[in-house]
mmCIF file as gemmi writes it, N, C-alpha and C atoms, coordinates in Angstrom:
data_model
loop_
_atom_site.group_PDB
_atom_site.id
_atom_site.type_symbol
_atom_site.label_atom_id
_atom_site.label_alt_id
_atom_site.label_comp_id
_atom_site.label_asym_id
_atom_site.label_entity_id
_atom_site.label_seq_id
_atom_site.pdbx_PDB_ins_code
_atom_site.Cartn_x
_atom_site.Cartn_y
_atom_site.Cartn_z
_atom_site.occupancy
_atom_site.B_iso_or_equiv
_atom_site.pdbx_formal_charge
_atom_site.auth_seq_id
_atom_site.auth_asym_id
_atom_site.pdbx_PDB_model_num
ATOM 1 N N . UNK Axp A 1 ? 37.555 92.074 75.563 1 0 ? 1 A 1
ATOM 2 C CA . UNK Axp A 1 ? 37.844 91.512 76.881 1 0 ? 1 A 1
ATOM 3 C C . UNK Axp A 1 ? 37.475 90.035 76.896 1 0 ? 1 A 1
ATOM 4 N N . UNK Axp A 2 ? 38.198 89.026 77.509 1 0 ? 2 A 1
ATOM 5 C CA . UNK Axp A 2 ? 38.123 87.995 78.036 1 0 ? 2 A 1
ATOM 6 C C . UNK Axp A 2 ? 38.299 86.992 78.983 1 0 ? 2 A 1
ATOM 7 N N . UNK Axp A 3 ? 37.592 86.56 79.459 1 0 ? 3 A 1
ATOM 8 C CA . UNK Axp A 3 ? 37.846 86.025 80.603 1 0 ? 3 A 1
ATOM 9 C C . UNK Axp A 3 ? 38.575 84.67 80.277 1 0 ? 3 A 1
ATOM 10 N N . UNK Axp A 4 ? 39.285 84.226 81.514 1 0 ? 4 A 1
ATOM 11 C CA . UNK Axp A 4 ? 39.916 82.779 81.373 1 0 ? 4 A 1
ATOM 12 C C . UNK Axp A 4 ? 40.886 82.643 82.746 1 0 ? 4 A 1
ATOM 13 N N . UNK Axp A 5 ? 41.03 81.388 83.031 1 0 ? 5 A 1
ATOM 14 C CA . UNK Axp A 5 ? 42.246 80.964 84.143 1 0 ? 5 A 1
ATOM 15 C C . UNK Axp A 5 ? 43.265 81.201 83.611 1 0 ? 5 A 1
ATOM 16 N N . UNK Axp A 6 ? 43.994 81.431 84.863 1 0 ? 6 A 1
ATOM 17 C CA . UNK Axp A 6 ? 45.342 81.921 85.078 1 0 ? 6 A 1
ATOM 18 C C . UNK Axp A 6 ? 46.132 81.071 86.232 1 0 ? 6 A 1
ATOM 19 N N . UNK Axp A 7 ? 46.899 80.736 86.415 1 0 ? 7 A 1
ATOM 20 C CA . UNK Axp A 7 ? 47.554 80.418 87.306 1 0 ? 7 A 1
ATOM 21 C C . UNK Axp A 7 ? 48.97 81.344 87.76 1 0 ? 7 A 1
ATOM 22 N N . UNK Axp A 8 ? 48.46 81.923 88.865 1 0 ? 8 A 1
ATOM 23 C CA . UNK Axp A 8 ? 49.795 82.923 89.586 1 0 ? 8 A 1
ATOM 24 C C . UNK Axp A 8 ? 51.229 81.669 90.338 1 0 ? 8 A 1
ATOM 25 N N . UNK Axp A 9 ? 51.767 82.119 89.875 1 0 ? 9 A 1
ATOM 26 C CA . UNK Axp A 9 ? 52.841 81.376 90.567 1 0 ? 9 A 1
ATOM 27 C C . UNK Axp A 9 ? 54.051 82.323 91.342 1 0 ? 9 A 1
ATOM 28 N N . UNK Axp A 10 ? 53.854 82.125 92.59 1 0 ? 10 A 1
ATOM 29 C CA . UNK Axp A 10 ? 55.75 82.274 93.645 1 0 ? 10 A 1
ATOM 30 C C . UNK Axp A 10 ? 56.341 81.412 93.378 1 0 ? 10 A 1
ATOM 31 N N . UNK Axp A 11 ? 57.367 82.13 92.518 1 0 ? 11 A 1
ATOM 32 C CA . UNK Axp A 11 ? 58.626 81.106 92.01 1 0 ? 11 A 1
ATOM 33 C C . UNK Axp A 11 ? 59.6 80.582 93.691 1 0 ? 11 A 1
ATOM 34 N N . UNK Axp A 12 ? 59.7 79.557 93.328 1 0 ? 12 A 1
ATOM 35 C CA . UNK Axp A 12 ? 60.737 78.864 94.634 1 0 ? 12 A 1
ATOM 36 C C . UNK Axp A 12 ? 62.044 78.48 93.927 1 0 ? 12 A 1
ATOM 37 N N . UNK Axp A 13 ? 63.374 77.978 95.017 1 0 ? 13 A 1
ATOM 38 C CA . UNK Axp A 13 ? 63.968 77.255 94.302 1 0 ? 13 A 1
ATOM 39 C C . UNK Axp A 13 ? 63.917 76.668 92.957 1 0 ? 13 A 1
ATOM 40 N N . UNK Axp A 14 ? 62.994 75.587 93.169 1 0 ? 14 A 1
ATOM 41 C CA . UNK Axp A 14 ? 63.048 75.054 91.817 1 0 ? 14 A 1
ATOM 42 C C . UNK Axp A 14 ? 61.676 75.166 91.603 1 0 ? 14 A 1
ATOM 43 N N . UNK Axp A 15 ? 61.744 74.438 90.433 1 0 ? 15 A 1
ATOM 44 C CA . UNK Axp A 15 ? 60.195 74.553 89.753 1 0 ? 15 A 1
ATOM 45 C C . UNK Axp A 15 ? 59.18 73.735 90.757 1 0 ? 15 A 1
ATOM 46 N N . UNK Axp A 16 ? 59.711 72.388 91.299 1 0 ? 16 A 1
ATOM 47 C CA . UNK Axp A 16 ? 58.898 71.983 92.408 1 0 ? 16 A 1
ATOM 48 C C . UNK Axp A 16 ? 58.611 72.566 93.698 1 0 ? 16 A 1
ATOM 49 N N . UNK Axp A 17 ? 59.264 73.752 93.753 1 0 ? 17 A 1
ATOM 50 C CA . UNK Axp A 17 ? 59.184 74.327 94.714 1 0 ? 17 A 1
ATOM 51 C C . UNK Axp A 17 ? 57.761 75.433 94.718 1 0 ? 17 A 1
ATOM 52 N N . UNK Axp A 18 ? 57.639 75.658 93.545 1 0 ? 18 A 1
ATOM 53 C CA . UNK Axp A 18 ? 56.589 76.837 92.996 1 0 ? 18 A 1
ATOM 54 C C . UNK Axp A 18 ? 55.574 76.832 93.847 1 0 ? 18 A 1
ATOM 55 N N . UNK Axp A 19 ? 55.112 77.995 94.508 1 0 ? 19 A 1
ATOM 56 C CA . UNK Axp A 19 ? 53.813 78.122 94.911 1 0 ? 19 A 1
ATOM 57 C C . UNK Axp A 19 ? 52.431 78.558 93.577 1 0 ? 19 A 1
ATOM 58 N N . UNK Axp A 20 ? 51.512 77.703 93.549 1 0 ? 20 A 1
ATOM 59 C CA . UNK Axp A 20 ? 50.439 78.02 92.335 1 0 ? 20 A 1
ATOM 60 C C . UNK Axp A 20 ? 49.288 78.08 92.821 1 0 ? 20 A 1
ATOM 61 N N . UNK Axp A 21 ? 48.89 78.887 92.408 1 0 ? 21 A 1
ATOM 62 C CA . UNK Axp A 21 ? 47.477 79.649 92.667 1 0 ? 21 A 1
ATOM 63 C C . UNK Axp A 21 ? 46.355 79.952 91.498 1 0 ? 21 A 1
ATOM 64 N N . UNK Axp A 22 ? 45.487 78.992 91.082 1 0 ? 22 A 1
ATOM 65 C CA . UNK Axp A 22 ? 44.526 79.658 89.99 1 0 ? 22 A 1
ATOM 66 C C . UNK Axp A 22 ? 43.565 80.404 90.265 1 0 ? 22 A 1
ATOM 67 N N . UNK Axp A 23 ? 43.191 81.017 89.594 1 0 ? 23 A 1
ATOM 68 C CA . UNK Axp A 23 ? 42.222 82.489 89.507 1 0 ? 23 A 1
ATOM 69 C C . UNK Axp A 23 ? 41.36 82.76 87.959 1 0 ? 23 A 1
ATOM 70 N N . UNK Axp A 24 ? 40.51 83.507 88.141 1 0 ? 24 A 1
ATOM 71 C CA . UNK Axp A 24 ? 39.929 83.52 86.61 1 0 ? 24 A 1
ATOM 72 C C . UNK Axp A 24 ? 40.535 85.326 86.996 1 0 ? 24 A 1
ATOM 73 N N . UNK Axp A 25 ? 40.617 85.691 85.6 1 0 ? 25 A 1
ATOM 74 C CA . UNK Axp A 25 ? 41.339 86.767 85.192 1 0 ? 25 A 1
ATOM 75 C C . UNK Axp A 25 ? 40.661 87.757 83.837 1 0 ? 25 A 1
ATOM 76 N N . UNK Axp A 26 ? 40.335 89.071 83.796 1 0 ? 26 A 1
ATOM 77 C CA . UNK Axp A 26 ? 39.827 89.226 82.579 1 0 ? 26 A 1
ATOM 78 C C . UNK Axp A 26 ? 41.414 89.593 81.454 1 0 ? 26 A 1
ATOM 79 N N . UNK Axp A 27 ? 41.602 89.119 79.968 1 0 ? 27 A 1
ATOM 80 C CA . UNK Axp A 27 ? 42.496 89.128 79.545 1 0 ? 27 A 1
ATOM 81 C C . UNK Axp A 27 ? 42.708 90.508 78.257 1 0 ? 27 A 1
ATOM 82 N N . UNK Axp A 28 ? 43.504 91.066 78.502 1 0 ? 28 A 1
ATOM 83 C CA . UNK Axp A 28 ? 43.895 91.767 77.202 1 0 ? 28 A 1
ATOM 84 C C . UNK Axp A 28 ? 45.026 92.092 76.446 1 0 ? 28 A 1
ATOM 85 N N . UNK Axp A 29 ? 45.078 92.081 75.336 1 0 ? 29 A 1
ATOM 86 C CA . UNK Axp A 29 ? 46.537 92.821 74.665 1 0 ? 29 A 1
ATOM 87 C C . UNK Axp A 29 ? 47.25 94.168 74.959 1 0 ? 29 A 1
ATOM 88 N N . UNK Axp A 30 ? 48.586 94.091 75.421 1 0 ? 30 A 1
ATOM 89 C CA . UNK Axp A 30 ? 48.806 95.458 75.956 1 0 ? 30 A 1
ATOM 90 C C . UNK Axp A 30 ? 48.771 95.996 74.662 1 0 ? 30 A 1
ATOM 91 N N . UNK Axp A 31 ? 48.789 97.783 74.732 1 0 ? 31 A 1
ATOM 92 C CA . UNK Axp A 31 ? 49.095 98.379 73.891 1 0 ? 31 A 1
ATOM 93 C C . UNK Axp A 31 ? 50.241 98.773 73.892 1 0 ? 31 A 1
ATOM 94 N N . UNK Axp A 32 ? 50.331 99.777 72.51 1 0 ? 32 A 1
ATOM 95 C CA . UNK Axp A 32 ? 52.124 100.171 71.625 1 0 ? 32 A 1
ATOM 96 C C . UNK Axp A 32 ? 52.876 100.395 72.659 1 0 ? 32 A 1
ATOM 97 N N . UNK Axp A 33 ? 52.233 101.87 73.446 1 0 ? 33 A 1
ATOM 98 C CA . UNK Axp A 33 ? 52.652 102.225 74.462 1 0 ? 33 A 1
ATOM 99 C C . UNK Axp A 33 ? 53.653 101.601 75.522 1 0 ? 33 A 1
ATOM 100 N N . UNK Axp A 34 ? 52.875 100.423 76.193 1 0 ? 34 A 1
ATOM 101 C CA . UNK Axp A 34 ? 53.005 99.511 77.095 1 0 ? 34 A 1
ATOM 102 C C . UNK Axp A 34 ? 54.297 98.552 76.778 1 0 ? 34 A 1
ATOM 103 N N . UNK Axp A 35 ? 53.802 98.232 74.98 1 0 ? 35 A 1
ATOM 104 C CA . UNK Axp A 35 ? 54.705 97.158 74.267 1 0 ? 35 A 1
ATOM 105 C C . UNK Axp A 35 ? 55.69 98.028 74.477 1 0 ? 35 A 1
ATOM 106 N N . UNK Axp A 36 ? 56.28 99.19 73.997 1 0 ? 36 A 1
ATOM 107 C CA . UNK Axp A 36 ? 57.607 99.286 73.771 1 0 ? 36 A 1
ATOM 108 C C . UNK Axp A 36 ? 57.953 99.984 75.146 1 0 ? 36 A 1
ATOM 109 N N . UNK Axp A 37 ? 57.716 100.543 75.777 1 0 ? 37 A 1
ATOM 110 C CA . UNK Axp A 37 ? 58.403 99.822 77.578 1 0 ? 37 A 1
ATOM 111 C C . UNK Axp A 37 ? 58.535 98.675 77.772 1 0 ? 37 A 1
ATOM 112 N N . UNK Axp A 38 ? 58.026 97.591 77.576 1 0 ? 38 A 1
ATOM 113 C CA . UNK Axp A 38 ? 58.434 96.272 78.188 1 0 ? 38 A 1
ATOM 114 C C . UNK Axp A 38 ? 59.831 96.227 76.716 1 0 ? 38 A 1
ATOM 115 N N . UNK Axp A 39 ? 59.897 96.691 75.676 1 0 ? 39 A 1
ATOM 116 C CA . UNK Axp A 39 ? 61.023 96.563 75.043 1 0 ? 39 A 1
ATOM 117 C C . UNK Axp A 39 ? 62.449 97.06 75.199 1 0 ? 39 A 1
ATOM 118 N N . UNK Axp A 40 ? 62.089 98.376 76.524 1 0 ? 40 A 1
ATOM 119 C CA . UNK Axp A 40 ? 63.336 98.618 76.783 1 0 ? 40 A 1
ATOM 120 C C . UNK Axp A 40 ? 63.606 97.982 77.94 1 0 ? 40 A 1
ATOM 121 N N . UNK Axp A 41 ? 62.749 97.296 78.723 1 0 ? 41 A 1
ATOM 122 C CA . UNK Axp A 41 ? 63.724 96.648 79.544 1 0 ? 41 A 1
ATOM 123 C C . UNK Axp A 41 ? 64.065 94.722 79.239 1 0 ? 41 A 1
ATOM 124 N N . UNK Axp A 42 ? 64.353 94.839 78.162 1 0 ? 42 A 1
ATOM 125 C CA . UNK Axp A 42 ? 64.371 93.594 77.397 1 0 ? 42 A 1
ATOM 126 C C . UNK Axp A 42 ? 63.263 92.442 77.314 1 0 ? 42 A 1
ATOM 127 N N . UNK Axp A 43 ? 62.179 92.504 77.474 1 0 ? 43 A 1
ATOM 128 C CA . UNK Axp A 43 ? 61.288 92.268 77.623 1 0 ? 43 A 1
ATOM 129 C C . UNK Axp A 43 ? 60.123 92.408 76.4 1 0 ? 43 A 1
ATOM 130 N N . UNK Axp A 44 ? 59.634 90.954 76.106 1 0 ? 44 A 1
ATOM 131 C CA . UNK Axp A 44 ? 58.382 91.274 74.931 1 0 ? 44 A 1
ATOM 132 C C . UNK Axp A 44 ? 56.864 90.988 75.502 1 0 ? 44 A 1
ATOM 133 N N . UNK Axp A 45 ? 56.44 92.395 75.312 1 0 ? 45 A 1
ATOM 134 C CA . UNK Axp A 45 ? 55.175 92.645 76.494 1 0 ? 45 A 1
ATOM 135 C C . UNK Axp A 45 ? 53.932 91.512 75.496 1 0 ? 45 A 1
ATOM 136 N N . UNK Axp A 46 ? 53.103 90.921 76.56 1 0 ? 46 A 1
ATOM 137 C CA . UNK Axp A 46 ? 52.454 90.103 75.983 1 0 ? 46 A 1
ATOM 138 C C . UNK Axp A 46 ? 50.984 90.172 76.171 1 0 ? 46 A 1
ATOM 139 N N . UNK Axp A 47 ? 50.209 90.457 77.708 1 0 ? 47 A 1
ATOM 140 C CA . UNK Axp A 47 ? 48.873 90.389 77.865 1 0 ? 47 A 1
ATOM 141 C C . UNK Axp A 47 ? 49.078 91.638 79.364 1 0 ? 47 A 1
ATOM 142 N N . UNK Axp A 48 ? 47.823 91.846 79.25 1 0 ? 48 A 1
ATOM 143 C CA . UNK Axp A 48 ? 47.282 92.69 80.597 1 0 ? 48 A 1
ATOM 144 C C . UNK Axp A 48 ? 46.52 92.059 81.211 1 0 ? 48 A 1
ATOM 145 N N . UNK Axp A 49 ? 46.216 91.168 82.743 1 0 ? 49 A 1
ATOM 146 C CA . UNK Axp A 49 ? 45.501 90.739 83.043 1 0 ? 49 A 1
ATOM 147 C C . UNK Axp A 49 ? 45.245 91.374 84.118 1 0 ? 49 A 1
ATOM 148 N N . UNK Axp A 50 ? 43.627 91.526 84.28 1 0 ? 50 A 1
ATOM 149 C CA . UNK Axp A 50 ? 42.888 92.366 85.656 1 0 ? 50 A 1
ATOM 150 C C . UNK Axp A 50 ? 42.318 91.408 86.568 1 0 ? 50 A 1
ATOM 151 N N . UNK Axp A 51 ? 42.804 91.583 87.91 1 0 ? 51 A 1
ATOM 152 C CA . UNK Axp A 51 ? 42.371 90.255 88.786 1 0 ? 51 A 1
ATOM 153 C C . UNK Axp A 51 ? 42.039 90.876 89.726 1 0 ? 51 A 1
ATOM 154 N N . UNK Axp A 52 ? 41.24 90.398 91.258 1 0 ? 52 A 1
ATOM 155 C CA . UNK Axp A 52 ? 41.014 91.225 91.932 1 0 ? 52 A 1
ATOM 156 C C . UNK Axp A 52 ? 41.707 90.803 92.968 1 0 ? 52 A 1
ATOM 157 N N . UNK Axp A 53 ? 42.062 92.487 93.868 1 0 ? 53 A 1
ATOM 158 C CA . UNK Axp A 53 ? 43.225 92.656 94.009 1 0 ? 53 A 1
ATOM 159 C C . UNK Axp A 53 ? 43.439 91.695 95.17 1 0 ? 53 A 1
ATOM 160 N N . UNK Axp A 54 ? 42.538 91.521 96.286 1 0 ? 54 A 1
ATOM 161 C CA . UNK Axp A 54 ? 42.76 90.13 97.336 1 0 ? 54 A 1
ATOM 162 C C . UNK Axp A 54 ? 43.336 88.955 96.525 1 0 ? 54 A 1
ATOM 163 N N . UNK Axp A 55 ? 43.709 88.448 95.699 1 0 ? 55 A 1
ATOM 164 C CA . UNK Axp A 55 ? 43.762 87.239 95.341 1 0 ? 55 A 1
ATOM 165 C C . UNK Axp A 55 ? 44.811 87.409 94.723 1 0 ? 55 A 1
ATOM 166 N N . UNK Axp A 56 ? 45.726 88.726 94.22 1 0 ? 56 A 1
ATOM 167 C CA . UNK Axp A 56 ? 47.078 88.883 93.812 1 0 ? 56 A 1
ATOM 168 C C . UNK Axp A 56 ? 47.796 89.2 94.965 1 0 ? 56 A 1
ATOM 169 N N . UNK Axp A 57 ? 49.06 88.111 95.179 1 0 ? 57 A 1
ATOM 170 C CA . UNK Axp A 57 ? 49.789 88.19 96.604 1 0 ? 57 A 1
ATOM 171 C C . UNK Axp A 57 ? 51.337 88.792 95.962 1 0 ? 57 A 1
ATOM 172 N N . UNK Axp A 58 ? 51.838 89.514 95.014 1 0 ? 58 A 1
ATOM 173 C CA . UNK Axp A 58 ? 52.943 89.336 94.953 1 0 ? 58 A 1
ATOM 174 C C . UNK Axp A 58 ? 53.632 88.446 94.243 1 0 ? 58 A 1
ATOM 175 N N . UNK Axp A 59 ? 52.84 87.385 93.042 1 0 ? 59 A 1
ATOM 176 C CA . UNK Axp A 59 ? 53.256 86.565 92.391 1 0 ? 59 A 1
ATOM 177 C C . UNK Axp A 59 ? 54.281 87.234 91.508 1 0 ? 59 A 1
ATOM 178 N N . UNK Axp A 60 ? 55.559 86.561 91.207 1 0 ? 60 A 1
ATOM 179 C CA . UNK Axp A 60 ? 56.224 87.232 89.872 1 0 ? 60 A 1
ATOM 180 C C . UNK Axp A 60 ? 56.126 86.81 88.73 1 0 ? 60 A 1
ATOM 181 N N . UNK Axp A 61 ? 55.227 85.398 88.434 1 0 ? 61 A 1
ATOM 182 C CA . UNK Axp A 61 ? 55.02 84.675 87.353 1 0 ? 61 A 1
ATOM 183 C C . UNK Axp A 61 ? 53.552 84.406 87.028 1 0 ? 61 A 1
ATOM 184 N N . UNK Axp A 62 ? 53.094 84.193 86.171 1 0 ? 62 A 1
ATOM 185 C CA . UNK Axp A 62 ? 51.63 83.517 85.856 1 0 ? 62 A 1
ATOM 186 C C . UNK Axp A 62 ? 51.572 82.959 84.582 1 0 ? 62 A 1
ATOM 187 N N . UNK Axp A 63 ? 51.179 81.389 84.326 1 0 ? 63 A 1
ATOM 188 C CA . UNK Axp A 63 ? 50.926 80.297 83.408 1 0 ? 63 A 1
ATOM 189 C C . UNK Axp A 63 ? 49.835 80.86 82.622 1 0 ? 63 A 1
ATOM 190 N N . UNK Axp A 64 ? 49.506 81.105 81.342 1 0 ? 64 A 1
ATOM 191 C CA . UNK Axp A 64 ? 48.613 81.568 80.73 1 0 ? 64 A 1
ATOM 192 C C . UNK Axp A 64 ? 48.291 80.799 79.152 1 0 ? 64 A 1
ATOM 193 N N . UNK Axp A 65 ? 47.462 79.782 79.082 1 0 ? 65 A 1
ATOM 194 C CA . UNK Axp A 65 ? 47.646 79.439 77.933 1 0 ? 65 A 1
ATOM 195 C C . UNK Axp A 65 ? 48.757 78.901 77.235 1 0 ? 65 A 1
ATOM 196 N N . UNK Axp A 66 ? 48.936 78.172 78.695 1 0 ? 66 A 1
ATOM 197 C CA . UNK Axp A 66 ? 50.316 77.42 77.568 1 0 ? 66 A 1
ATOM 198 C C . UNK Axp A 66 ? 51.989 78.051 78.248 1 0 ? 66 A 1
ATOM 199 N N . UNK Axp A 67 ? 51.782 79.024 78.31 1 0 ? 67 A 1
ATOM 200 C CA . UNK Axp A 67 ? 53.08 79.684 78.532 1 0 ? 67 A 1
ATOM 201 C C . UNK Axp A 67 ? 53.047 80.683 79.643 1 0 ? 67 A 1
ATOM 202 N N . UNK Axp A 68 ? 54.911 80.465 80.364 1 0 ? 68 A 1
ATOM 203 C CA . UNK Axp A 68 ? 54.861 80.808 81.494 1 0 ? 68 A 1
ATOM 204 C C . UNK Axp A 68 ? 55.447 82.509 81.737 1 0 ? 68 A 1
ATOM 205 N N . UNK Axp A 69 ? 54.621 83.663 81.981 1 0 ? 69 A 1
ATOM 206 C CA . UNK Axp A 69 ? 55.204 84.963 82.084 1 0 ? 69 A 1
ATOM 207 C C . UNK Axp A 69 ? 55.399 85.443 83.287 1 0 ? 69 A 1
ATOM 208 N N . UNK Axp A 70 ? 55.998 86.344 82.887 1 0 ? 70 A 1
ATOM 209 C CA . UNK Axp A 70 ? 57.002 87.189 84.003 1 0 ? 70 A 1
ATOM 210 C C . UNK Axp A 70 ? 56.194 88.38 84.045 1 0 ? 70 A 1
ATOM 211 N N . UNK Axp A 71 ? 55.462 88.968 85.37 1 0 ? 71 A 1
ATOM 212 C CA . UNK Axp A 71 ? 54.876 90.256 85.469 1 0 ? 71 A 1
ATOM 213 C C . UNK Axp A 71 ? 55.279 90.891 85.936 1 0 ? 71 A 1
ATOM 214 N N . UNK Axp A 72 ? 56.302 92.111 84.743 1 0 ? 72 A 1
ATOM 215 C CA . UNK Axp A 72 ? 56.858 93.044 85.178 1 0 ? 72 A 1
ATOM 216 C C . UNK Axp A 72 ? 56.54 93.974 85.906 1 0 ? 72 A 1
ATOM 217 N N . UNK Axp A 73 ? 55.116 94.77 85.765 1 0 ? 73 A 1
ATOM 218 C CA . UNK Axp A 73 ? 54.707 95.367 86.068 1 0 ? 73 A 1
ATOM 219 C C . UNK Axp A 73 ? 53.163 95.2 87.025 1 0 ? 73 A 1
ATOM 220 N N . UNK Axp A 74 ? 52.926 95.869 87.879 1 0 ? 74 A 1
ATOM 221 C CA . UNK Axp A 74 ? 51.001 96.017 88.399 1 0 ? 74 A 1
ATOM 222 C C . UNK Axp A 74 ? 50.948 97.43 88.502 1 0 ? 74 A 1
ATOM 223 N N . UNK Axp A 75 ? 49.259 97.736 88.21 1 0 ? 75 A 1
ATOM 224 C CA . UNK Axp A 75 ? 48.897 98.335 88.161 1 0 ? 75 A 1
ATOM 225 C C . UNK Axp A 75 ? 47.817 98.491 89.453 1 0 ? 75 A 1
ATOM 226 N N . UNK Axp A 76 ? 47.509 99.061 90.601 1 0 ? 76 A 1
ATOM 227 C CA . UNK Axp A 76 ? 46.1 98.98 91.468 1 0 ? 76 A 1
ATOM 228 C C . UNK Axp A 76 ? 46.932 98.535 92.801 1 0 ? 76 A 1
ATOM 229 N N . UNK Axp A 77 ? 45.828 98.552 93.911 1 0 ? 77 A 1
ATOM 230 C CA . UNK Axp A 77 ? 44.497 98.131 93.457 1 0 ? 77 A 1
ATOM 231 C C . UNK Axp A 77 ? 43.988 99.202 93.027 1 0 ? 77 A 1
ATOM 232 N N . UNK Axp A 78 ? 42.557 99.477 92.337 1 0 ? 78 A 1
ATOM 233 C CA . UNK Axp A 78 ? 41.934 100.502 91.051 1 0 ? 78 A 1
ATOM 234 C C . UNK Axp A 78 ? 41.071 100.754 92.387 1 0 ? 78 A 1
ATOM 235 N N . UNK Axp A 79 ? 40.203 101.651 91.833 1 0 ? 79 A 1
ATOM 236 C CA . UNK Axp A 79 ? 38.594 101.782 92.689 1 0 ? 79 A 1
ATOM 237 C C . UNK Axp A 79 ? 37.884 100.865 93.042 1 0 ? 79 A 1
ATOM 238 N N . UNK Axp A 80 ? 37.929 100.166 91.719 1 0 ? 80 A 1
ATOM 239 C CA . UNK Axp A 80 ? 36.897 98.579 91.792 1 0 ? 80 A 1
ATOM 240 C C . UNK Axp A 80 ? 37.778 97.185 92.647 1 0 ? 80 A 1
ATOM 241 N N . UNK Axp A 81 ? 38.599 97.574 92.955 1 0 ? 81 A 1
ATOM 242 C CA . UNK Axp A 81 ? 39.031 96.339 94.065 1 0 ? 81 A 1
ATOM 243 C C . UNK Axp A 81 ? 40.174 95.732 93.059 1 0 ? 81 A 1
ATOM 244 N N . UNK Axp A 82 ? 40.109 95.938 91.73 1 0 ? 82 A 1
ATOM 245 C CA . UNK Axp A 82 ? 41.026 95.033 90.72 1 0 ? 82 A 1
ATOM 246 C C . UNK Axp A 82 ? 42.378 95.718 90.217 1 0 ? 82 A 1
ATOM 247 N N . UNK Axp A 83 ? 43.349 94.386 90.558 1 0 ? 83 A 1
ATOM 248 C CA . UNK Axp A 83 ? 44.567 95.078 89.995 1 0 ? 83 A 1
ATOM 249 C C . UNK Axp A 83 ? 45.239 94.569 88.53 1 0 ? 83 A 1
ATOM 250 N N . UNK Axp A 84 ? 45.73 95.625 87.843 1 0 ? 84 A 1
ATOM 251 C CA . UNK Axp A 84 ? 46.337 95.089 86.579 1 0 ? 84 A 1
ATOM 252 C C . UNK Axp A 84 ? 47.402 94.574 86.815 1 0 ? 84 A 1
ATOM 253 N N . UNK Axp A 85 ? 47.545 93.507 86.1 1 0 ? 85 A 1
ATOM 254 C CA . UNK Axp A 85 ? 49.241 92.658 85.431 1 0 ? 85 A 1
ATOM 255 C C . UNK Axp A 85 ? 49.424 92.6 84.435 1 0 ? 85 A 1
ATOM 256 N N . UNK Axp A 86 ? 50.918 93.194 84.371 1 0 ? 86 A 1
ATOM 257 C CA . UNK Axp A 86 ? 51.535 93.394 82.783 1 0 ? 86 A 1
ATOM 258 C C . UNK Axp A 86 ? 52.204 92.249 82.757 1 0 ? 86 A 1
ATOM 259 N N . UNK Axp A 87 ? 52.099 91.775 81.992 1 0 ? 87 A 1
ATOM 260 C CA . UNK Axp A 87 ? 52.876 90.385 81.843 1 0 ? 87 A 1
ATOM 261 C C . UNK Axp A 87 ? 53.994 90.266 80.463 1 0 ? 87 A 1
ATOM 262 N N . UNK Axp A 88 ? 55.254 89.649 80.151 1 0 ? 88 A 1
ATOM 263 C CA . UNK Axp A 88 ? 55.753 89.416 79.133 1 0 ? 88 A 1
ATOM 264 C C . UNK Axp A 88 ? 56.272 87.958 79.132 1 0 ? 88 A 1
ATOM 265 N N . UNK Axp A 89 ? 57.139 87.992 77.674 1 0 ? 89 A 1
ATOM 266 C CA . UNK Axp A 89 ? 58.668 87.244 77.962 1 0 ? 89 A 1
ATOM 267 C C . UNK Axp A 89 ? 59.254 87.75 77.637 1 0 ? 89 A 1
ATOM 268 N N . UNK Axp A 90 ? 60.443 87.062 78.642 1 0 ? 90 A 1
ATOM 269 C CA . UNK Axp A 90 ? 62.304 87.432 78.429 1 0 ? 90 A 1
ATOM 270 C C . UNK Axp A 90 ? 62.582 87.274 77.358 1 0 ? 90 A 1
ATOM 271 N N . UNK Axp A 91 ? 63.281 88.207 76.676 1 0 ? 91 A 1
ATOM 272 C CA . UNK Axp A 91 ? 63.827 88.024 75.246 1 0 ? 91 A 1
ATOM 273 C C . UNK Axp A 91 ? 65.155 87.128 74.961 1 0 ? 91 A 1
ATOM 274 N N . UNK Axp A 92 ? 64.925 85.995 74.179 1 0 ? 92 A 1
ATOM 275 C CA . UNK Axp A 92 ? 65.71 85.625 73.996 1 0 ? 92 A 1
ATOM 276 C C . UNK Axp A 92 ? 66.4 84.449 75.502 1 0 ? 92 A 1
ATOM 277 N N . UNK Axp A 93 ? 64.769 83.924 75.748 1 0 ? 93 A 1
ATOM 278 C CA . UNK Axp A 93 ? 65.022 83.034 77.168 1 0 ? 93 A 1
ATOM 279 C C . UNK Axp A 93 ? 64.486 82.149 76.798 1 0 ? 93 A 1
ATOM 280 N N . UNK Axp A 94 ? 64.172 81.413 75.171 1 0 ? 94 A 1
ATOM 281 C CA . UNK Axp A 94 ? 63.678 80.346 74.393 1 0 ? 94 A 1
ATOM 282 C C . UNK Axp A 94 ? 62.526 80.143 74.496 1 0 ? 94 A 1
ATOM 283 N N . UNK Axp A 95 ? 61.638 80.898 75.529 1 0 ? 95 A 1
ATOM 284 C CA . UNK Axp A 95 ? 60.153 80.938 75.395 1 0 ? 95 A 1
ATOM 285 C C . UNK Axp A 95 ? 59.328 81.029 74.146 1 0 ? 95 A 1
């Protein structure tokens, strides 16, 4: 497990339009499982991030190290207040 910022983003119009939101996030590698669902819906699954759940509004994107993903999936909110994000990239969207 690791912790690190994240930035959630509501995609707008354009990129200047983006609503951004940073957050610290704990980070992990999805597993096989996980990976090859995000492969059938064209999608290359990339990290799991657990945030808590007040502070995830519905973002469909989040900046992570460089690069910008698409969270297909959430998980929560859990017991502990925190919700998971599955995050990837689009295959074949030059990311």
């Amino acid at each position: 497990m690791n912790e690190a910022e994240i930035t959630l983003i509501s995609v707008g119009e354009t990129e200047d339009d983006d609503v951004r939101t940073t957050i610290f996030a704990t980070v992990d590698p999805v597993g096989r499982d996980e990976f090859n669902a995000a492969g059938e819906m064209g999608m290359k699954a990339e990290y799991k991030f657990t945030v808590w759940a007040a502070e995830y509004d519905g973002q469909e994107e989040l900046e992570y190290d460089g690069k910008r993903l698409s969270i297909y999936r959430t998980y929560g909110a859990r017991r502990d207040d925190k919700t998971e994000l599955y995050t990837a990239e689009r295959v074949g969207n030059g990311n």
